[in-house]
C-alpha positions in Angstrom: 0.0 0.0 0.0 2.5 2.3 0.8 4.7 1.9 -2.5 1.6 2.5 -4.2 0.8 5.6 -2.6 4.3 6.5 -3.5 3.2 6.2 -6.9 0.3 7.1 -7.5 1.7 11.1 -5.6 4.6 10.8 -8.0 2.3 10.5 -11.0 0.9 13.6 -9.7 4.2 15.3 -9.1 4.0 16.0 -5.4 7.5 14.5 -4.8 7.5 15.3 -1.3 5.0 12.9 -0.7 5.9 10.6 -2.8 9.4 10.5 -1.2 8.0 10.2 1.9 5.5 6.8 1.0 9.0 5.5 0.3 10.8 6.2 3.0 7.8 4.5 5.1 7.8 1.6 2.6 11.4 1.0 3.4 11.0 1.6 7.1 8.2 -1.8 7.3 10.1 -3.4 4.7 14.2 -2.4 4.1 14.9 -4.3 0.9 11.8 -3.7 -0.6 13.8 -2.3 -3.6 11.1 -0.9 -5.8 10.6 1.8 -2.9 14.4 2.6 -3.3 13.8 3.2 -7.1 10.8 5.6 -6.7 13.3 7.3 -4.5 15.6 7.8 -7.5 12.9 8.6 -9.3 12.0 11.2 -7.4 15.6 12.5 -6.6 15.9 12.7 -10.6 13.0 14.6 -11.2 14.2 17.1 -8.8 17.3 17.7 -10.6 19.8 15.4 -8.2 20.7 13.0 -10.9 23.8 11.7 -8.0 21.5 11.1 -5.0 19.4 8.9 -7.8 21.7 6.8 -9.1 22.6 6.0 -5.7 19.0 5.2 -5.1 19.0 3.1 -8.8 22.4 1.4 -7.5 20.9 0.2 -4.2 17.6 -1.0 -5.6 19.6 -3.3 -8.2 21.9 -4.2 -5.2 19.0 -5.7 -3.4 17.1 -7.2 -6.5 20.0 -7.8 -9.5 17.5 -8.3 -12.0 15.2 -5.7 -10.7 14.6 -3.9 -14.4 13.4 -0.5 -13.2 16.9 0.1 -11.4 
């Protein structure tokens, strides 16, 4: 539930809360490594292209043949 809330508030473009769905997500559950993508994808679309790899990196880390990393 909480990855998808994470979602659905980055299809809408409220990052903040996006960001923060996946921070809870990963709090319940740490190598739940879809939530670490959203956090890239969020981190990208507010222009820190570093902190979002590092969020990509982990998420493939956790799940190697995780294909949104």
């Amino acid at each position: 539930m909480l990855l998808l809330l994470s979602s659905i508030y980055f299809q809408k473009r409220l990052l903040d809360d996006s960001a923060y769905f996946s921070r809870e997500a990963i709090r319940v559950n740490p190598t739940l490594a879809e939530a670490y993508s959203n956090l890239g994808n969020v981190h990208k679309e507010q222009g820190d292209v570093q902190q979002a790899l590092e969020f990509y990196k982990y998420a493939v880390g956790l799940k190697p043949d995780f294909i949104d990393g």
